[in-house]
C-alpha positions as CSV (number, residue, x, y, z in Angstrom):
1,X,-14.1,-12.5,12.6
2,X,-13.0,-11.6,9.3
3,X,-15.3,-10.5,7.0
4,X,-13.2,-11.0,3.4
5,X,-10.6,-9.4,1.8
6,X,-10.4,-6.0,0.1
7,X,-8.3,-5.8,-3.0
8,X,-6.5,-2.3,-4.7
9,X,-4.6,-3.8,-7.5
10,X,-1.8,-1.6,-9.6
11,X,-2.5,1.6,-7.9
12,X,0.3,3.8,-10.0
13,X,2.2,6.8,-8.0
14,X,4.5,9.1,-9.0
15,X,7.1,8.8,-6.6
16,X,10.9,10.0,-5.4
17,X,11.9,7.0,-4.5
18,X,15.6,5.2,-4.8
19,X,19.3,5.5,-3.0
20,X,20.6,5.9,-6.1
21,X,21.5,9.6,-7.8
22,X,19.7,9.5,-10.5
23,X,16.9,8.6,-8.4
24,X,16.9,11.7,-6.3
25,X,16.7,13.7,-9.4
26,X,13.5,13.0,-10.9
27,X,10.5,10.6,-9.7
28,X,9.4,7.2,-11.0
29,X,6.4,4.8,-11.2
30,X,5.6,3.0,-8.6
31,X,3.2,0.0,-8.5
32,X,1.1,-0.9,-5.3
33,X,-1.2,-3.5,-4.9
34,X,-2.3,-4.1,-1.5
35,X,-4.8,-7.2,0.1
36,X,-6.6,-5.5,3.5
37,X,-8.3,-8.4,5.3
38,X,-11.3,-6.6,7.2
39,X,-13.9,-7.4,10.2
40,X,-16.5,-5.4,8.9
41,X,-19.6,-7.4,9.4
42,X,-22.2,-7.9,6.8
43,X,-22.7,-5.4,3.8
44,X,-25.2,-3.0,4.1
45,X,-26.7,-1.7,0.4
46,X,-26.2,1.9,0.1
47,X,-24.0,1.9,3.4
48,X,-20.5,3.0,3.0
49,X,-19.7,2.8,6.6
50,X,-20.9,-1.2,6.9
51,X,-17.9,-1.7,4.5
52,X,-13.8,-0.4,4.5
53,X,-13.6,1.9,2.0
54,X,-10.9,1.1,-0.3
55,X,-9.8,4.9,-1.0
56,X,-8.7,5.2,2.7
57,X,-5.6,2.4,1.5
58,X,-4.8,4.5,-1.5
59,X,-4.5,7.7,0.7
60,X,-2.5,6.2,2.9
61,X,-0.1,5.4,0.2
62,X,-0.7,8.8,-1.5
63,X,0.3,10.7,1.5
64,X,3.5,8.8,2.0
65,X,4.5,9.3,-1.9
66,X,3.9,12.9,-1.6
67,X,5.1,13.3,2.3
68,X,8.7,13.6,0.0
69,X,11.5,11.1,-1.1
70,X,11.6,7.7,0.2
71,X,14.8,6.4,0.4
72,X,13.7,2.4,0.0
73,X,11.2,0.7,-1.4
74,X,10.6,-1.7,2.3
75,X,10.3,1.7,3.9
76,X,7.5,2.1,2.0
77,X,6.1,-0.9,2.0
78,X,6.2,-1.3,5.8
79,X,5.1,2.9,6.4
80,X,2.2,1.9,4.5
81,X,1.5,-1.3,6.3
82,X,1.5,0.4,9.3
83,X,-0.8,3.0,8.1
84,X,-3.8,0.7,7.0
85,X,-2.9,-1.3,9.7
86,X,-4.5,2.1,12.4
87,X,-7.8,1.6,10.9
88,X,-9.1,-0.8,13.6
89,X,-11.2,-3.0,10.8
90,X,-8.3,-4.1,9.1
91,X,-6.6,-7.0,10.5
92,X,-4.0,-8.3,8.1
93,X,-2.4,-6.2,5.1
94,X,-0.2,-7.4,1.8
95,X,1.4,-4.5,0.3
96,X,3.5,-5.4,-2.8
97,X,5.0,-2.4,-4.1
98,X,6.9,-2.5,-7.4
99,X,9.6,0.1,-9.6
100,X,8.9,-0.6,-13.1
101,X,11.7,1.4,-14.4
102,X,14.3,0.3,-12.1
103,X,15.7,-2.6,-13.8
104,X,15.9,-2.2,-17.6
105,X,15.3,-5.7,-18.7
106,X,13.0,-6.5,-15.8
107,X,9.0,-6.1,-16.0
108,X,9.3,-4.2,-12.0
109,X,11.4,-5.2,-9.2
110,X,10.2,-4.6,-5.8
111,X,8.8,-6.1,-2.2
112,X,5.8,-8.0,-0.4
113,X,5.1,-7.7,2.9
114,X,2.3,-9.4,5.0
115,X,1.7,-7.7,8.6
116,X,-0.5,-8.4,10.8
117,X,-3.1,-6.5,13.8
118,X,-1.2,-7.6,17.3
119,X,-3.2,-9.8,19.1
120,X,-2.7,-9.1,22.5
């Protein structure tokens, strides 16, 4: 049973990220937002552990930013997927992840993904 959806909403990294040359050379913003659909049960006041804790998402996307240079933009998306995807309350993720600068007359370019806990 799904409890309700967490939200982390324009999480900025600094990251090496890009095919291109230029983009190996120096790092870049990049924009996450991310929709974790838990089974956590009820709330508890006071309880941290009744609930997901949010900053385990951004970690996961922290570590993979700083793990070195990601060639694409779906890698990351996915790798990060994948990673809040271990955490056994989280049933379905949305990770959108955005490059501002990419695309000089564009507000971001970048991907969505929805993935979703196997059922088996």
């Amino acid at each position: 049973m799904t409890w309700g959806k967490v939200l982390v909403e324009g999480l900025r990294l600094d990251a090496s990220i890009g095919i291109l040359d230029h983009e190996h050379k120096r790092r870049q913003s990049l924009i996450v937002d991310l929709v974790l659909e838990v089974a956590t049960g009820t709330p508890i006041a006071g309880d941290i552990a009744s609930v997901y804790d949010y900053r385990r998402a951004v970690d996961h996307a922290r570590t993979l930013v700083n793990a070195g240079h990601i060639e694409l933009v779906e890698t990351f998306a996915e790798d990060l997927a994948q990673a809040c995807l271990t955490d056994p309350v989280v049933e379905t993720v949305t990770v959108r992840a955005r490059k501002p600068d990419a695309i000089a007359d564009a507000d971001a370019v970048g991907v969505e993904i929805v993935r979703r806990r196997r059922q088996d």
